[in-house]
VOGU-3710 file (C-alpha; in Angstrom, 3 decimals, decimal comma):
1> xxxxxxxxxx> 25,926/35,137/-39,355  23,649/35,100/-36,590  22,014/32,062/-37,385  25,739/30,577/-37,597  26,374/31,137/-34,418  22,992/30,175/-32,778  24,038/26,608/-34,695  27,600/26,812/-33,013  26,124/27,782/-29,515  23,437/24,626/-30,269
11> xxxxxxxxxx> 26,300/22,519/-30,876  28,529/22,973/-28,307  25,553/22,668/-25,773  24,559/19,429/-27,438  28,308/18,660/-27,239  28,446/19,236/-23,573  25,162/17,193/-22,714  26,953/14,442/-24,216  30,002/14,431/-22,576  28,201/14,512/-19,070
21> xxxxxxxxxx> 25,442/11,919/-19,382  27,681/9,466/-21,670  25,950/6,373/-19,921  29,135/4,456/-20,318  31,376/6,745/-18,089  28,538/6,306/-15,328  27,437/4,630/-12,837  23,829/3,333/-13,557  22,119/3,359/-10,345  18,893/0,699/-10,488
31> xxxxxxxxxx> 17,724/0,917/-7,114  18,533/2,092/-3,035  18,331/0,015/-0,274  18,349/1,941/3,569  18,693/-0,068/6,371  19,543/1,276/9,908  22,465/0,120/12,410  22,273/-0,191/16,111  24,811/2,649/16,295  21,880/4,863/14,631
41> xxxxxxxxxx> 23,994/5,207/11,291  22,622/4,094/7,937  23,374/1,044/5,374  23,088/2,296/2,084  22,691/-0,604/-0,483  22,908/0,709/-4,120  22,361/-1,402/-6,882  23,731/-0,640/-10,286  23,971/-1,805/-13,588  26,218/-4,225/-14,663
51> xxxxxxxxxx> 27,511/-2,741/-18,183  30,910/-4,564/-17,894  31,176/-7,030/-21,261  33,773/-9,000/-23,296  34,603/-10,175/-26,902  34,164/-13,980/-27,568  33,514/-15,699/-30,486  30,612/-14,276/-32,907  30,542/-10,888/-30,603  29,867/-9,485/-27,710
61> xxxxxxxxxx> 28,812/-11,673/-24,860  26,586/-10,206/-21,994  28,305/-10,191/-18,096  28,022/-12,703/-15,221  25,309/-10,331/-13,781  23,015/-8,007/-15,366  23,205/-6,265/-11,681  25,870/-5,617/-9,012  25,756/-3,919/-5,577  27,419/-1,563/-3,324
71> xxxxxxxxxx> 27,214/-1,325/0,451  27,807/1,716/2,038  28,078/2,877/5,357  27,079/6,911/6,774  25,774/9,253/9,086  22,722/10,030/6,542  22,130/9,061/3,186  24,582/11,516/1,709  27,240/10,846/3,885  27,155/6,969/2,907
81> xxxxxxxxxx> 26,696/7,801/-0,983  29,566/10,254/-1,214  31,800/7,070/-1,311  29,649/5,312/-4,478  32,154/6,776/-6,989  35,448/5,651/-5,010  34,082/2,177/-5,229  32,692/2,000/-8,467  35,337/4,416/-9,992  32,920/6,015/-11,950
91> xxxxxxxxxx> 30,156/9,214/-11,412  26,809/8,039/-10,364  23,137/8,643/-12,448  20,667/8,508/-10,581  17,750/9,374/-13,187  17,336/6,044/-14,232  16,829/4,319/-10,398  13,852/2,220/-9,943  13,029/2,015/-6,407  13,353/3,326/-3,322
101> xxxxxxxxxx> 13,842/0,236/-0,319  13,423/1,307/2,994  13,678/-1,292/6,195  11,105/-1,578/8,587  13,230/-0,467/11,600  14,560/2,428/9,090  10,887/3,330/8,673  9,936/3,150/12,652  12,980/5,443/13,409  11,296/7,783/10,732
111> xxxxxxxxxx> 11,661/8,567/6,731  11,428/11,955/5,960  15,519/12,231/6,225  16,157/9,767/4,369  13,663/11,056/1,169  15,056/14,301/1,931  18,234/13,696/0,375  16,308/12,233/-2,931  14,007/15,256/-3,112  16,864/18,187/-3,193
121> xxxxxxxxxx> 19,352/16,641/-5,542  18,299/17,689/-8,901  19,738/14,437/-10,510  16,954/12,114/-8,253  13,902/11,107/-10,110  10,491/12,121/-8,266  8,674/9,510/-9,910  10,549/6,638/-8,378  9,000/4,050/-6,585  9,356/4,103/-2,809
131> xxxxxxxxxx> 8,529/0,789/-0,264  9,083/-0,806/2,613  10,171/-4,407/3,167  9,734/-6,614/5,857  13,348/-7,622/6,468  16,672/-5,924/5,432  16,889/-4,341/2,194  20,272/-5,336/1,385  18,824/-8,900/1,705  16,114/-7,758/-0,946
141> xxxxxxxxxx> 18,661/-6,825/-3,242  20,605/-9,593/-2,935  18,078/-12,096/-3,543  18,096/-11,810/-7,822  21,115/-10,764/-8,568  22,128/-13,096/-11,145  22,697/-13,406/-14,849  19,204/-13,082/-15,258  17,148/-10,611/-13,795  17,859/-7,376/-12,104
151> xxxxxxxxxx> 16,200/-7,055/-8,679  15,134/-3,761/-9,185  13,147/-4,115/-11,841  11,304/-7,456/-10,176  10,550/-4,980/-7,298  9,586/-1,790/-9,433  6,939/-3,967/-11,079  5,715/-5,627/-7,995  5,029/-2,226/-6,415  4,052/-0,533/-9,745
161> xxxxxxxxxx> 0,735/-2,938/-10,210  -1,463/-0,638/-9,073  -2,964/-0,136/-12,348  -3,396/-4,226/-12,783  -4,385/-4,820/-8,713  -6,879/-2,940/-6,089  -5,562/-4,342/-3,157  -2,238/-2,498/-3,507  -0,669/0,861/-3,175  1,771/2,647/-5,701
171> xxxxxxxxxx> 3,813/5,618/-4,441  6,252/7,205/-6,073  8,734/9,864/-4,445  7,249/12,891/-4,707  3,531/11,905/-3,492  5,247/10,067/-0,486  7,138/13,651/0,607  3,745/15,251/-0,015  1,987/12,537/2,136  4,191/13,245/4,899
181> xxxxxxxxxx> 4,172/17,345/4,887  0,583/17,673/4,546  -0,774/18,549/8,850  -4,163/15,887/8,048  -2,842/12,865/6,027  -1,230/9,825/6,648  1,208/8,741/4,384  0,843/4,929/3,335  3,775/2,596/1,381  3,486/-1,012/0,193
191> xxxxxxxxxx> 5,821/-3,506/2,287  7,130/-6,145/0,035  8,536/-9,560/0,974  10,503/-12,206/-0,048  8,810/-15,826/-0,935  9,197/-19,194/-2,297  5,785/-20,758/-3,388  5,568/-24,342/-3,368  7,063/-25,510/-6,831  9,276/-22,842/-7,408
201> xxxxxxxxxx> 13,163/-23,092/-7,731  13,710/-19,419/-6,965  12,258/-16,578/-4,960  10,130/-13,638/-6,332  8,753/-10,249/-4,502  5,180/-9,834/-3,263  3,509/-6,963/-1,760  1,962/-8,291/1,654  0,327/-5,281/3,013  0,591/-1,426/3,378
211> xxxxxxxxxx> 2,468/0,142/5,473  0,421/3,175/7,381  2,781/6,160/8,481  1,831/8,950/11,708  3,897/11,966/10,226  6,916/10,486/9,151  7,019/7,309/11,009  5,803/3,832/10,624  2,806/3,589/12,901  0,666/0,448/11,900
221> xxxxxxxxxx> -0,472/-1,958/8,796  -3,485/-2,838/6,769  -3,927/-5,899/4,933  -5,146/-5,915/1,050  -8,188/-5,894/1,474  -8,480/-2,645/3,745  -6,116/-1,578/0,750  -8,589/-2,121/-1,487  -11,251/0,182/0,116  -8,648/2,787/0,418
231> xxxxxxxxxx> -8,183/2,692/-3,429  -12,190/2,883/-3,602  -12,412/5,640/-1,500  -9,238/7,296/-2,758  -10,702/6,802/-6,357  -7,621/4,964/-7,397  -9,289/1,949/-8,919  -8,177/1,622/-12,525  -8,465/-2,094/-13,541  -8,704/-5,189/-11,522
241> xxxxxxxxxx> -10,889/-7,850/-10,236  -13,459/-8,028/-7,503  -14,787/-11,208/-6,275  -17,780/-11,356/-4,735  -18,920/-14,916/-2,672  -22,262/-15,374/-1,587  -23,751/-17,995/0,694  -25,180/-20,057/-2,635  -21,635/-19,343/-5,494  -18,825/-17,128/-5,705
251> xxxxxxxxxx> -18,712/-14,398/-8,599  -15,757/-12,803/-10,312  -16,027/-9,470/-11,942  -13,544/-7,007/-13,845  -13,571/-3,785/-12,835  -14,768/-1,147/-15,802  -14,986/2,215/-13,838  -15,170/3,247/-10,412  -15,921/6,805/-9,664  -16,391/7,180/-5,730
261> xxxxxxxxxx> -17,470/11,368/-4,130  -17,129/12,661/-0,949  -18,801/15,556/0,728  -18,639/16,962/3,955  -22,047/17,826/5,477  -22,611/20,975/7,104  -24,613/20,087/10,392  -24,075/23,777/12,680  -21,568/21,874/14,820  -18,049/20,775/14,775
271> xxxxxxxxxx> -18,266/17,226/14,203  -17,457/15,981/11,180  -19,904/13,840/8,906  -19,238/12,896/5,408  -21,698/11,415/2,561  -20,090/9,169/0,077  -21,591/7,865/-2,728  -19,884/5,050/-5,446  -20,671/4,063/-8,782  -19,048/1,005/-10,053
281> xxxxxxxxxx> -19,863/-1,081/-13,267  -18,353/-4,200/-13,540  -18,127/-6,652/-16,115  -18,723/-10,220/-15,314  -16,136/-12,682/-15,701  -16,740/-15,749/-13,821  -19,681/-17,659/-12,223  -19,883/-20,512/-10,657  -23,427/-20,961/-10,388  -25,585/-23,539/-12,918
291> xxxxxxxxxx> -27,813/-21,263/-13,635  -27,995/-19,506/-17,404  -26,568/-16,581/-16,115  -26,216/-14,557/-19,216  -29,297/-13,587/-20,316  -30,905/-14,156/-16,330  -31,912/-10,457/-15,564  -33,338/-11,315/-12,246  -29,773/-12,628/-11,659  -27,982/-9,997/-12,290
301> xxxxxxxxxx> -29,877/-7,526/-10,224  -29,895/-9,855/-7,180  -25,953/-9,657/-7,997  -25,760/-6,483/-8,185  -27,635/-6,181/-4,924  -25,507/-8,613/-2,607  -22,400/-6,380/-4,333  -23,567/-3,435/-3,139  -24,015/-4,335/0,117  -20,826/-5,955/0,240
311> xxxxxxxxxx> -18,725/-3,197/-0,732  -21,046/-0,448/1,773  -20,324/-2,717/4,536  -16,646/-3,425/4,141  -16,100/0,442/3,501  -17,919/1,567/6,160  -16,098/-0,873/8,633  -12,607/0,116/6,950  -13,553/4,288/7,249  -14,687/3,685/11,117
321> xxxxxxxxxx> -11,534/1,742/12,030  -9,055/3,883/10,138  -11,090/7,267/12,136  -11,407/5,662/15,551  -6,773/4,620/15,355  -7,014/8,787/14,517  -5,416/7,577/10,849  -6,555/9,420/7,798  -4,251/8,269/4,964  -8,547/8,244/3,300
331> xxxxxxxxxx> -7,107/12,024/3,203  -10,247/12,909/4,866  -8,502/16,456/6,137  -8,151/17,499/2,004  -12,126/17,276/1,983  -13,079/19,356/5,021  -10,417/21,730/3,747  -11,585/22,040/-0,285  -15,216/22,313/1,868  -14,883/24,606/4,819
341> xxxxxxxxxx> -11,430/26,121/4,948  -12,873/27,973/8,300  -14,058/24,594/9,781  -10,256/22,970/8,634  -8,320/25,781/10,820  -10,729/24,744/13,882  -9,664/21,230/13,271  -6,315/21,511/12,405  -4,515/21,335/15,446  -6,889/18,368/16,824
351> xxxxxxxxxx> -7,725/16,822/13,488  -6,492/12,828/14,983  -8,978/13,865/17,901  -12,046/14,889/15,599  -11,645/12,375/13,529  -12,612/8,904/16,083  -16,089/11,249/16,337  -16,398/11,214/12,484  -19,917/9,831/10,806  -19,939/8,370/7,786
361> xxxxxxxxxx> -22,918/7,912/5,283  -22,095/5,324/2,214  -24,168/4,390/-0,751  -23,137/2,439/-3,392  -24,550/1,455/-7,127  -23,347/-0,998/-8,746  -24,210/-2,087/-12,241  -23,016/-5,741/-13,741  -22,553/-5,758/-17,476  -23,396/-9,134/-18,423
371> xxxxx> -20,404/-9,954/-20,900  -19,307/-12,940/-22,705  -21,678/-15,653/-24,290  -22,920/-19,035/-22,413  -22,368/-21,717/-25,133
//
């Protein structure tokens, strides 16, 4: 009997899952757009999708429009999407939404109210993407919806390269809240544009640059290849190429690991100075020089040389430019506090100030794997 009615209560909770999350009684929300009014109240673009089908001959056809959008209006973000099911006529779900959009004048006028709304309600996804884009966002969202693509998606994978591209930033939800709460770091997002490449019929997304955030609001930009020490130094190199041009050719490699340390060095004083040391190997792709560079071991090393110095230089420029603006999305305040928690609390309060008189001491290694075979 007991077992009986452990089945029944199994059941009827099964039963009731159903019933609430049958997808075809919802709203499927793709992706959010915020954009700000002069007034100070918010746009709220939300992109759903299109489920809506007929019969025709030999079945089922698909819709006009894999994706359709609703523009709302409100004092905050909930205020605007308390309206979605009125217009839709139908109970949002949210756990399936792709990306976050937020303007650049959203992001100036700061975003931790707007992710606020995402982080309490339980039926928001933390691992969504979140961006910025250099226009409107209900442009963005406007520009692909058609029968046959879902904007969305085109920007989810855009931002969500990181694991294919070093000169980008991924961020989903949760790490972007974290980013902003946390009394050292600067938070950083990808902006993504609009373009039409010579050639091309329609438009696609690109990330241009990253966004760099003071506290919650949009403070300045860094271009890729900034971004690209900032994955170095943040050890979030995964895959990717690295090309490396020289006075006499231009090299390409792939990245195989990357495994960069940081270490705060205890001088007696309160100024901070950090040792880094990287270790890359890369495997070679592409050279453009005549010489039998396969099986040239002098080569390689002089290679391997000119790469190292490369990558020292450009990080050491990036980590004294990103110090002396007072900017530490390198999250150099997470080091001195893992380090010297008592050294952190002197800091703390002055951390932008201590950080222009930071000193930085970079070494890299860099091996080149010789790969492929020079017929």
């Amino acid at each position: 009997m007991k077992k009986i009615a452990f089945l029944l209560v199994i059941i009827t909770l099964l039963g009731g899952c159903s019933n609430e999350y049958d997808i075809n009684e919802r709203t499927v929300v793709q992706g959010i757009g915020i954009d700000i009014l002069e007034d100070g109240k918010l746009l709220v673009t939300v992109q759903t999708l299109n489920k809506d089908s007929y019969s025709g001959i030999g079945g089922t056809k698909v819709p006009e429009k894999l994706a359709e959008n609703y523009v709302l209006e409100g004092e905050n973000v909930s205020d605007a999407l308390k309206n979605l099911p009125l217009l839709s006529g139908k109970l949002p779900l949210y756990t399936h939404t792709r990306i976050i959009v937020i303007s650049l004048e959203a992001a100036k006028k700061g975003i931790d109210g707007i992710l606020d709304y995402f982080v309490r309600d339980p039926s928001c996804y933390a691992g969504v993407f979140v961006c910025v884009c250099s226009g409107k966002a209900e442009d963005i969202f406007n520009e692909f919806t058609d029968k046959e693509s879902v904007p969305s998606a085109e920007i989810e994978n855009a931002v969500g390269s990181i694991d294919f591209s070093p000169y980008l930033v991924s961020v989903k939800l949760y790490e972007a809240v974290k980013n902003i709460n946390e009394k050292t770091t600067c938070a950083v997002l990808p902006v993504i544009e609009t373009v039409k490449e010579p050639g091309e019929k329609t438009k696609r997304i690109r990330v241009s640059k990253t966004a760099v955030f003071e506290r919650d609001k949009l403070k300045s930009f860094i271009t890729d290849d900034q971004t690209f020490y900032l994955n170095l130094f943040n050890n979030n190199i995964r895959q990717g190429t690295f090309i490396l041009k020289t006075e006499d050719e231009n090299a390409g490699f792939r990245f195989y690991s990357s495994e960069c340390n940081t270490e705060l060095i205890n001088n007696g004083n309160k100024n901070l100075r950090f040792k880094t040391e990287i270790k890359i190997v890369l495997d070679t792709v592409e050279i453009d020089s005549p010489l039998s560079f396969t099986h040239d071991k002098a080569k390689i090393k002089d290679l391997e040389s000119k790469a190292e110095k490369s990558i020292k230089d450009g990080l050491t420029s990036f980590l004294y430019k990103m110090s002396a603006d007072g900017t530490d999305c390198m999250r150099i305040g997470r080091i001195v506090l893992h380090s010297d928690y008592e050294k952190y609390s002197l800091l703390e309060k002055n951390f932008s100030e201590m950080l222009k008189n930071a000193e930085y001491n970079v070494k890299v290694d860099v091996t080149i794997r010789s790969t492929g075979q020079r017929i």
